[in-house]
C-alpha positions as MATLAB code, in Angstrom:
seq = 'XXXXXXXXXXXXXXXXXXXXXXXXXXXXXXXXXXXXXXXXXXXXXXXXXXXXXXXXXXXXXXXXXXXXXXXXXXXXXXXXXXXXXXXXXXXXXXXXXXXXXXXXXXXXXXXXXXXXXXXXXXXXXXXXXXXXXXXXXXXX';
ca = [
     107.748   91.194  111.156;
     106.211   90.084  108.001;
     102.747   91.156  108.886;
     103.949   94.472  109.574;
     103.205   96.965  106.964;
     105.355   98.060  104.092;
     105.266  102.014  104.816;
     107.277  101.141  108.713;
     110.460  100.214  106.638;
     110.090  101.564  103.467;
     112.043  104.279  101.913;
     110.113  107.835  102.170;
     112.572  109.603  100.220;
     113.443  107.958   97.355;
     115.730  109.264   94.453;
     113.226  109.898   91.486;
     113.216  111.644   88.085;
     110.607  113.225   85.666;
     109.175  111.726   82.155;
     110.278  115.116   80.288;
     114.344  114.093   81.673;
     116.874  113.789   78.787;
     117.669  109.860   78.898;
     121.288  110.718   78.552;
     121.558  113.286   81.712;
     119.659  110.558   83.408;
     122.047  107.787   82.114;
     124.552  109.386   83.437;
     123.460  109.952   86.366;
     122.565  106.719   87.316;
     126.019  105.470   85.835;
     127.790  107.718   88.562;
     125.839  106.936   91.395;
     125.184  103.416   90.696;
     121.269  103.984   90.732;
     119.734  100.676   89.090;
     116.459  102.095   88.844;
     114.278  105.088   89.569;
     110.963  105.415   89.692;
     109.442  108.262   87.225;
     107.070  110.675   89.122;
     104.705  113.633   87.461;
     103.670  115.986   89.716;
     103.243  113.499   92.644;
     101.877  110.731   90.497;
     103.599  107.629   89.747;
     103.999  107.784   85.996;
     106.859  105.049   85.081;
     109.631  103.104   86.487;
     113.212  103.347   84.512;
     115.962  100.675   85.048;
     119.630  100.643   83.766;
     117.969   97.756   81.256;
     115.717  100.216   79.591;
     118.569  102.469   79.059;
     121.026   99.759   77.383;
     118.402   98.592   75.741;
     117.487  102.041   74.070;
     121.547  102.618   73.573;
     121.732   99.307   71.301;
     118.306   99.901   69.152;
     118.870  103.662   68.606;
     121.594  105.802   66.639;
     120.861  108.855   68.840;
     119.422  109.228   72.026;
     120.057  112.706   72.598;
     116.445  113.612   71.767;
     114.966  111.118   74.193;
     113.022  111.531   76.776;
     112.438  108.861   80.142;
     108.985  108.779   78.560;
     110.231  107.466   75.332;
     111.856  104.092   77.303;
     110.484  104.060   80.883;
     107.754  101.130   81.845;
     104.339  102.311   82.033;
     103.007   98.553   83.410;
     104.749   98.482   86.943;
     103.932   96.695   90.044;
     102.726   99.089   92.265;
     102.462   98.080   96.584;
     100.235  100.269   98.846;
     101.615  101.767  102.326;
      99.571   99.333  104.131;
     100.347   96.249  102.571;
     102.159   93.444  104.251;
     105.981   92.846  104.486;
     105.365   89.562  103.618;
     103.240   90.566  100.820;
     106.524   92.239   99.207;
     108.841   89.576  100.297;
     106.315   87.190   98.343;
     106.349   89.506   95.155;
     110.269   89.759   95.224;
     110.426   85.921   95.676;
     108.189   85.172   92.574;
     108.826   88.134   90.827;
     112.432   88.403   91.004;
     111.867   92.977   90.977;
     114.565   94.479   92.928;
     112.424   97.403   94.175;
     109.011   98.283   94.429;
     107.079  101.655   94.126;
     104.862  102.190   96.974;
     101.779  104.457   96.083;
      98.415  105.476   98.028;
      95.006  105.077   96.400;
      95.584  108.456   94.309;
      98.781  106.922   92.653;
     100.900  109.204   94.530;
     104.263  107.972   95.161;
     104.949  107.725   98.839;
     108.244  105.529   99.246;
     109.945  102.895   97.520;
     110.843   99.685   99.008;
     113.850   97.368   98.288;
     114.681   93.209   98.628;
     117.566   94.464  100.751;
     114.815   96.685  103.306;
     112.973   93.301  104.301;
     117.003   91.511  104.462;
     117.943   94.217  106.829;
     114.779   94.162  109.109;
     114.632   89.940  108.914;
     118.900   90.272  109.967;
     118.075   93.018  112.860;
     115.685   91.123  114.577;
     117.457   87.579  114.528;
     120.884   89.740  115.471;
     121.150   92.311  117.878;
     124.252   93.343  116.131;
     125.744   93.307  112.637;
     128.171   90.102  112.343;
     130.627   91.482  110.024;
     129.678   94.689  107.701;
     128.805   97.346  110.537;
     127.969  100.042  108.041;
     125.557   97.923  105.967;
     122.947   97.731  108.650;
     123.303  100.730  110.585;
];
């Protein structure tokens, strides 16, 4: 399992948003969905990562955020995984790193997926349990 690669349980879909978003729409959208972080895509290009942190963080240093952009407060220096990567290699990066996802990105920088602590969790669970123990709906 860990020497598969990233892209065969990655997320191909992820939620993202846009560097020209107003950072209180996108507060609030995160607030009501209970989105942590998002990665920040330009047309197809991996651009930024925003987290809930970078938003409170902006709230307590600024009067007025209604003028703000995500490019005014997202991360520009992200870890970045590629498709083909290991499993491992992510499990290793979440175990020394502590991130709670990772943006997954071909050679061009385009986003293709987004993968999570909890994606490797679920995989490691399913293949030492044929069935979920207790929370069905987590790991179906």
């Amino acid at each position: 399992m860990m020497n598969d690669e990233v892209r065969t349980i990655m997320e191909k879909n992820p939620r993202t948003t846009s560097s020209n978003k107003n950072v209180g729409e996108l507060s609030v959208e995160m607030l009501n969905e209970g989105i942590q972080q998002l990665p920040v895509v330009d047309d197809g290009m991996l651009v930024g990562l925003i987290t809930v942190h970078d938003l409170w963080k902006n709230y307590e240093t600024k009067s007025s955020i209604a003028d703000m952009n995500v490019s005014d407060v997202m991360n520009t220096n992200i870890l970045r995984i590629s498709p083909k990567d290991k499993i491992g290699t992510a499990a290793e990066l979440f175990a020394d790193k502590r991130f709670k996802s990772i943006p997954v990105v071909n050679k061009e920088n385009q986003l293709k997926g987004v993968i999570t602590a909890f994606d490797i969790i679920k995989v490691a669970f399913k293949n030492e349990y044929s069935s979920p123990i207790l929370y069905q709906e987590a790991f179906s």
